[in-house]
C-alpha positions as CSV (number, residue, x, y, z in Angstrom):
1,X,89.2,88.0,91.4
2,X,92.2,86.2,92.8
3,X,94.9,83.6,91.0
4,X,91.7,81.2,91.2
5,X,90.0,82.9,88.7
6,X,92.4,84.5,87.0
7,X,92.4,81.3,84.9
8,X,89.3,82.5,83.2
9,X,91.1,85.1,81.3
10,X,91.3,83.8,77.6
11,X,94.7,84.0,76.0
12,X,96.0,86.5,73.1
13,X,96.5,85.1,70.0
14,X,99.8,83.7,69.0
15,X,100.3,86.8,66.4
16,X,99.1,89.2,68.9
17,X,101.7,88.1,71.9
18,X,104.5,90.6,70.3
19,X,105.7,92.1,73.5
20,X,109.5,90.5,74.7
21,X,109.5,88.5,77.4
22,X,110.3,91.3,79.6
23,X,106.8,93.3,78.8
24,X,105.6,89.7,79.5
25,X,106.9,89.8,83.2
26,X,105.6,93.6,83.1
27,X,102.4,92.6,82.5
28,X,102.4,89.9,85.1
29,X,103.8,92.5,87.7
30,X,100.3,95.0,86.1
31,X,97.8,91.9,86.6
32,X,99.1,90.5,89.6
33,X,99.2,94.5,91.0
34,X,95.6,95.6,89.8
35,X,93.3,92.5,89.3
36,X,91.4,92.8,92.5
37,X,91.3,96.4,92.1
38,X,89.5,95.6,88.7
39,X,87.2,93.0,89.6
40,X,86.0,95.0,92.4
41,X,85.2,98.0,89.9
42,X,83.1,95.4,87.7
43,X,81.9,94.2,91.1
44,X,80.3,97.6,92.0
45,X,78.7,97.5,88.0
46,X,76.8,94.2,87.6
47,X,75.9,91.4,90.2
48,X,76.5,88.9,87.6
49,X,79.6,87.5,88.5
50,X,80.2,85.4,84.4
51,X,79.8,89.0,83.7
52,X,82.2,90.6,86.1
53,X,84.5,87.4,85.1
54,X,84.3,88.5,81.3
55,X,85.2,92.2,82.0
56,X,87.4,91.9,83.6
57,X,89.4,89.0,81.3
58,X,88.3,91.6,78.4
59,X,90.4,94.3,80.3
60,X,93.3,92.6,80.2
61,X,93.4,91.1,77.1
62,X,93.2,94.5,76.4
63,X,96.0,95.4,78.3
64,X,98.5,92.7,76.5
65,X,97.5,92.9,73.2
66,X,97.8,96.9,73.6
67,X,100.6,96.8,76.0
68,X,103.1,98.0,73.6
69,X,101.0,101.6,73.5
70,X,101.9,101.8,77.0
71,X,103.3,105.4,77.2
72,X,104.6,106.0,80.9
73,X,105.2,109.4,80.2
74,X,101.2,110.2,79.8
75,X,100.6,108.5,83.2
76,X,101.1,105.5,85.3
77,X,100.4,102.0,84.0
78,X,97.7,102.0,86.8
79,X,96.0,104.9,85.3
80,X,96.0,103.8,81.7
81,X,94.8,100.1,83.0
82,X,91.9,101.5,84.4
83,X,91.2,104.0,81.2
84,X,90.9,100.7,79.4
85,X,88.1,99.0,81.9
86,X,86.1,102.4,81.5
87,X,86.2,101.8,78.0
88,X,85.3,97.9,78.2
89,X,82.4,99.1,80.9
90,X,81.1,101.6,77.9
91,X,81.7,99.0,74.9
92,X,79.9,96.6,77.0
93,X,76.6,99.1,77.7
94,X,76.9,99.8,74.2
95,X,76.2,96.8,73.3
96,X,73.6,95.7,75.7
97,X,71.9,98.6,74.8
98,X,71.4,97.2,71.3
99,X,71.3,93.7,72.5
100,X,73.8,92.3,71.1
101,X,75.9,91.4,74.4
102,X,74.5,87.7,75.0
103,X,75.7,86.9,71.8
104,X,78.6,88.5,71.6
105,X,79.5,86.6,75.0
106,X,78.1,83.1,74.4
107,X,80.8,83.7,71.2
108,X,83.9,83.5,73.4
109,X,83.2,83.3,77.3
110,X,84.3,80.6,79.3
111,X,81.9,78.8,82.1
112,X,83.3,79.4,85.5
113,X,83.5,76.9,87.8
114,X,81.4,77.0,91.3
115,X,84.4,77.6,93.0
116,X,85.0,80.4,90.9
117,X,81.5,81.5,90.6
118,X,80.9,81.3,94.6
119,X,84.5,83.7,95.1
120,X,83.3,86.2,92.8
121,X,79.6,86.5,94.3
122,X,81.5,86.8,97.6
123,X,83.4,90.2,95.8
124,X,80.0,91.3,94.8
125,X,78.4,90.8,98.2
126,X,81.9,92.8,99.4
127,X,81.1,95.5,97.0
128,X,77.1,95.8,97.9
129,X,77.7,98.8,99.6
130,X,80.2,100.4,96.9
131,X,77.3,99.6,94.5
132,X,74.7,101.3,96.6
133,X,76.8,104.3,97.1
134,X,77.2,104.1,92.9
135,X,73.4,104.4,92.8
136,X,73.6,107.3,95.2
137,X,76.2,108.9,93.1
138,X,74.1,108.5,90.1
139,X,72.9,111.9,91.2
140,X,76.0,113.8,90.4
141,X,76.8,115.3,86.8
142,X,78.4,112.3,85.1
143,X,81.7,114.3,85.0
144,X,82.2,114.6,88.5
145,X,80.8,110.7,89.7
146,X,83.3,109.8,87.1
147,X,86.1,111.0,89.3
148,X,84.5,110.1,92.5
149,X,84.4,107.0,91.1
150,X,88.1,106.3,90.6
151,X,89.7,108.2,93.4
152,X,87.5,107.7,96.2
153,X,86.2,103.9,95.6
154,X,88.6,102.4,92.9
155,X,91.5,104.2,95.0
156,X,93.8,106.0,92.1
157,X,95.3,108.7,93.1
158,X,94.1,112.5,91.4
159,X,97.1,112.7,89.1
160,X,96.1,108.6,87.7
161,X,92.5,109.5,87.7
162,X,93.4,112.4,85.3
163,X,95.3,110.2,83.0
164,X,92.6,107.2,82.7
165,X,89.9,110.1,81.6
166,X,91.8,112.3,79.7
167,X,91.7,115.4,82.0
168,X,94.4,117.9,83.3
169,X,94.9,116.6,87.1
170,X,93.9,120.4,88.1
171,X,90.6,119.6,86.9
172,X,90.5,116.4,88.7
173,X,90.8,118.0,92.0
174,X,88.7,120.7,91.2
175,X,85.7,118.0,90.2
176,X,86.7,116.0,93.3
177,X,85.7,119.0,95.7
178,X,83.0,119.7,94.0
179,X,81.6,116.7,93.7
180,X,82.5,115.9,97.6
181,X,80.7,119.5,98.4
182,X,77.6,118.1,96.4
183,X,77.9,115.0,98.4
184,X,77.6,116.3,101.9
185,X,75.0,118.6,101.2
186,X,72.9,115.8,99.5
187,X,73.7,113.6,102.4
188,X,72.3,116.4,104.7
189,X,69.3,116.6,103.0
190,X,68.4,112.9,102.9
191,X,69.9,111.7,106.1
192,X,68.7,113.8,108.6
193,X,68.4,112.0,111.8
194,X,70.4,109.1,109.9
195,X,73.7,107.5,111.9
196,X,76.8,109.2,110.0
197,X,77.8,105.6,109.1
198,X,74.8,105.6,106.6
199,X,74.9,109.1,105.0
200,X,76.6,109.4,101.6
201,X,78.9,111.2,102.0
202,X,80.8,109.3,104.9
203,X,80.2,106.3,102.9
204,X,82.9,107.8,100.2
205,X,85.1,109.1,102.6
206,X,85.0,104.8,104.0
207,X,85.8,104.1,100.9
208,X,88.5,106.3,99.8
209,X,90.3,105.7,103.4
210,X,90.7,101.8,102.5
211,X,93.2,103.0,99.3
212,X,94.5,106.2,101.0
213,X,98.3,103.9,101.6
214,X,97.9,102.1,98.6
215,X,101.3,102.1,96.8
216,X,101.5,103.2,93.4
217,X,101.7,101.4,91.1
218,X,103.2,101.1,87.6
């Protein structure tokens, strides 16, 4: 999602906008910083792009009306933006789950244009194989495609990773190199005779290189 889209994102209330302007041009700096980054983590989630569109705006209405509980010494802003998508993701699966989600979305979503709709199938399409390598993961203990998930495809860094899920960073790393051991051995198993471009485990070390000089942020 790009500044073309990023008009989707509904606004916060009037009562709910309590931050100064300066958290205001904070928040701008977070959005501006992140939104691809979060798009693409929908992206890898649904091929729906209203969907990806509506998670994403949820996230950072989120983020504003919350922004205030912003805590840098728990963690990056990164970290803690990212916390909040995993928690929209779950809300959201939640509620499909009971099937309440298409109503709860025909509530308050706004129609993207075909501009709009044709640039975010174009992230999906871009994400295909970080969706496929999802399924793969899907494998793993929850705990550890959790931080495989972050660090290697959304590209935070062990220490964020450990903030957005509530975990001591040690046990970040230690779930990383397990999870990465799991990996290769799966991929050696199922990918014999396969080009290394196609077995699982290069696919998340692909990944992981495209954020491995990605600034931090917040």
């Amino acid at each position: 999602m790009t500044e073309k889209t990023a008009g989707t994102l509904p606004e916060a209330k009037a009562g709910e906008q309590s931050a100064g302007p300066s958290a205001a041009t904070e928040f701008e700096r977070l959005y501006r910083a992140n939104v691809d980054a979060v798009t693409a983590y929908f992206a890898r989630r649904s091929a729906d792009p209203q969907l990806v569109a509506d998670l994403t705006a949820d996230t950072f209405v989120a983020v504003i009306t919350g922004f205030e509980s912003f805590d840098p010494r728990k963690g990056t802003a990164r970290a803690w933006l990212f916390g909040i998508a995993g928690h929209v993701y779950a809300s959201h699966c939640a509620a499909y789950t009971q099937q309440q989600t298409k109503l709860q979305r025909l509530a308050g979503r706004r129609d993207l244009s075909p501009d709009q709709v044709e640039e975010l199938l174009e992230r999906i399409d871009a994400e295909r194989a970080g969706s496929g390598l999802l399924a793969e993961l899907a494998r793993l203990p929850e705990r550890d495609r959790a931080v495989i998930d972050l660090v290697d495809l959304a590209g935070l860094r062990p220490k964020e990773a450990a903030a957005a899920l509530g975990l001591t960073p040690g046990t970040v790393r230690m779930r990383l190199m397990r999870a990465r051991s799991r990996l290769r051995q799966q991929s050696g198993r199922s990918a014999r005779g396969a080009p290394p471009s196609e077995r699982v485990s290069d696919q998340v070390a692909y990944a992981g290189s495209r954020h491995n000089h990605q600034p931090d942020q917040g």
